[in-house]
N, C-alpha and C positions, 0 to 999 in steps of 0.2 A: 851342084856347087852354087853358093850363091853370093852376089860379088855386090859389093854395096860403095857407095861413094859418100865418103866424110868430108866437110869443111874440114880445112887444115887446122883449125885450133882444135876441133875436137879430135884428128888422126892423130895430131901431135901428146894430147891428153893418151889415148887409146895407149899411144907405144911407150908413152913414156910409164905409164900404170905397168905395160906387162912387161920390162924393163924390171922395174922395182920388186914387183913380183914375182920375177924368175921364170918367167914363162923366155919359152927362144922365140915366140914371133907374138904379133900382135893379133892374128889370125888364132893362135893358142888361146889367147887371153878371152876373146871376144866368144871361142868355143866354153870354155871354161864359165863365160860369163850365163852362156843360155844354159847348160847343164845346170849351173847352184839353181838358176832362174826356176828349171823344170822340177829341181828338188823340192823346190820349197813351195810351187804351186800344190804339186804331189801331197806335201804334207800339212797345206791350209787344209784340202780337201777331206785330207783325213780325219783333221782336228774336227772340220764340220761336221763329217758324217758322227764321229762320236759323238761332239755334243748334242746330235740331231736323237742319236741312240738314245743319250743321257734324258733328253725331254721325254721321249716315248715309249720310256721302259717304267714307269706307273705313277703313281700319284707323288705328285712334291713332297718333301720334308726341309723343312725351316733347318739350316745350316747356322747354327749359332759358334760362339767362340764355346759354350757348355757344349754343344755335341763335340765338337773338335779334340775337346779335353778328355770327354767323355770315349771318343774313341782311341784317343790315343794311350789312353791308362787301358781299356780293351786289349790293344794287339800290346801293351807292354806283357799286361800279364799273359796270354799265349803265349808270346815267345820266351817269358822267363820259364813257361811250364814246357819249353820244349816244342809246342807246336807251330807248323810251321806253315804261315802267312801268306796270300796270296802277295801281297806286298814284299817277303821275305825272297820266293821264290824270283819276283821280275826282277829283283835288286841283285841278288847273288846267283840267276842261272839259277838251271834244274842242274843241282848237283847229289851225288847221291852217299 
């Protein structure tokens, strides 16, 4: 357990936030508050690791507004032909 001591403007902030937010203690709140915290460090870290992937998965390609077009008239026509997009899939589930 770990038991911390607030100046009273900020204990006062603390309860009056989990208050507002529907938590029943300010003990909830401040739980609440390291869980998003650890959420989102979790998912910096992810973002890095991919963009880390993205650098070292082969040689660059220049990203223009023409590739963008370029791809996106691509998977128009797959998916008007019925086929079915790795894009397709992460948006809609593996449904079958």
């Amino acid at each position: 357990m770990l038991n911390i001591s607030l100046p009273d403007q900020v204990q006062s902030f603390v309860e009056e936030r989990a208050i507002t937010a529907g938590f029943n203690s300010a003990n909830d709140y401040v739980y609440h508050l390291i869980v998003r915290e650890q959420e989102r460090i979790a998912q910096q870290e992810r973002v890095e690791s991919l963009l880390v992937e993205g650098l070292e998965s082969g040689e660059p390609i220049e990203v223009t507004a023409d590739w963008w077009e370029q791809k996106r008239v691509h998977l128009s026509l797959m998916n008007n032909h019925g086929v079915a997009t790795q894009l397709d899939v992460s948006v809609l589930g593996e449904q079958s």
